[in-house]
C-alpha positions in Angstrom: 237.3 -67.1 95.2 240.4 -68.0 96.6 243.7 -67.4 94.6 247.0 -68.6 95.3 249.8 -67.2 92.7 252.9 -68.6 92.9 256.5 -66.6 92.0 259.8 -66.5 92.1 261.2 -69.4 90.5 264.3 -70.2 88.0 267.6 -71.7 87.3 270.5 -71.2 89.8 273.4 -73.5 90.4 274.0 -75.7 93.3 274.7 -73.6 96.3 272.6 -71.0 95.4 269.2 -68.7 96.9 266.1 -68.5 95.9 263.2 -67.0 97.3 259.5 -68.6 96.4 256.5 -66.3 97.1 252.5 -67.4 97.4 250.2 -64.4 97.4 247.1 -65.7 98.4 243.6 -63.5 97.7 240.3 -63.8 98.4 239.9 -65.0 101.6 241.3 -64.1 105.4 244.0 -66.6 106.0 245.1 -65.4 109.6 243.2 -69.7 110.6 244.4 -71.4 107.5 247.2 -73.6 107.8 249.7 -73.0 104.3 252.0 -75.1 102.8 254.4 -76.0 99.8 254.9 -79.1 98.6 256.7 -80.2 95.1 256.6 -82.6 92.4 260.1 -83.6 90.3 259.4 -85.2 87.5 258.3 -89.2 87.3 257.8 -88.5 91.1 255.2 -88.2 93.7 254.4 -84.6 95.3 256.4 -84.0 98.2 255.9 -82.0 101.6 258.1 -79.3 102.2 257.3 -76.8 104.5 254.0 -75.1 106.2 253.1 -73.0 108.6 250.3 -71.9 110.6 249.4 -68.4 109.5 247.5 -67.2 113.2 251.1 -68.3 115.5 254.5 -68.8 112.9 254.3 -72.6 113.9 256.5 -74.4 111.1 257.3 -77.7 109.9 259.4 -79.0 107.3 260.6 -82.7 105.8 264.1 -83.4 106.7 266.0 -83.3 104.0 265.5 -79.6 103.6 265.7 -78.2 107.4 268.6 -75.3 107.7 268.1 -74.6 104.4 264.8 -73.7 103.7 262.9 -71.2 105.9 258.9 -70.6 105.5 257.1 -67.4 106.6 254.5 -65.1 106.5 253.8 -61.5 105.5 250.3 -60.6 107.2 250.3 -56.8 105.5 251.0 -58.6 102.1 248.8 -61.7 102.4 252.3 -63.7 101.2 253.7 -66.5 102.2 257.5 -66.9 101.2 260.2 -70.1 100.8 263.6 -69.1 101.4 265.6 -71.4 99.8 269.6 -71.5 100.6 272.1 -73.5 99.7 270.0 -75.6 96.7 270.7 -78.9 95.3 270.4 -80.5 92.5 267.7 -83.3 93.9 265.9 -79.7 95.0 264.8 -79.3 91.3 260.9 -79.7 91.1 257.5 -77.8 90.6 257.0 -76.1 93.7 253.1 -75.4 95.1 252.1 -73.1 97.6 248.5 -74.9 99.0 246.2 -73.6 101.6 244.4 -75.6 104.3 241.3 -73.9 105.8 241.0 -77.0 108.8 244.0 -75.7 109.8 244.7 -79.7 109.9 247.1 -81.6 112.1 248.2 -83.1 108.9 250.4 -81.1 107.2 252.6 -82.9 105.4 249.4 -84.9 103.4 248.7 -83.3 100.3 244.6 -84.0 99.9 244.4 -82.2 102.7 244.6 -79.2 101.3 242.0 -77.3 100.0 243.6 -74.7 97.4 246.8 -75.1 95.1 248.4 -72.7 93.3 249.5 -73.4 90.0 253.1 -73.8 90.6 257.0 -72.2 90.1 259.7 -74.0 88.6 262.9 -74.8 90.5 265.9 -75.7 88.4 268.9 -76.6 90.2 272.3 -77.4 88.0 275.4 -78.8 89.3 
């Protein structure tokens, strides 16, 4: 059964780190494609960053690239956020969520296959 468990949230001003990590179990990931995506409150879930486990490709939405950095730990079945200079409009649930299709798609949400349950992100000014 696949697992993905979610870590490394918390308050920090505006400015601020953070690191987000997704350690995913029960399966071999080295073909999935994995992602994080949040939801602030009264809004939709967002895209925010993937990458394809088997080459490092990444991707990420606009309003976070410089600042946030996606990767993978292959020895610790782990994939990380690095989150730098946060803003307040950064605050949100954040999901780690695996995609076994490996899809071209990875900015849409249904097409992923696992979730984890999710980290809070508070961001204060």
């Amino acid at each position: 059964q696949v697992q993905l468990v979610e870590s490394g949230g918390g308050l920090v001003q505006a400015g601020g780190s953070l690191r987000l990590s997704c350690a995913a179990s029960g399966r071999t990931f080295s073909s999935y494609l994995m992602g994080w995506f949040r939801q602030a409150p009264g809004k939709e879930r967002e895209f925010v960053a993937a990458i394809r486990w088997s080459v490092g490709t990444t991707y990420y939405v606009d309003s976070v690239k410089g600042r946030f950095t996606i990767s993978r730990d292959n020895a610790k079945n782990t994939v990380y956020l690095q989150m730098n200079s946060l803003k307040p409009e950064d605050t949100a649930l954040y999901y780690c969520a695996a995609d076994r299709d490996n899809s071209n798609y990875y900015y849409i949400s249904y097409k992923y296959d696992y979730w984890g349950q999710g980290t809070q992100v508070t961001v204060s000014s």
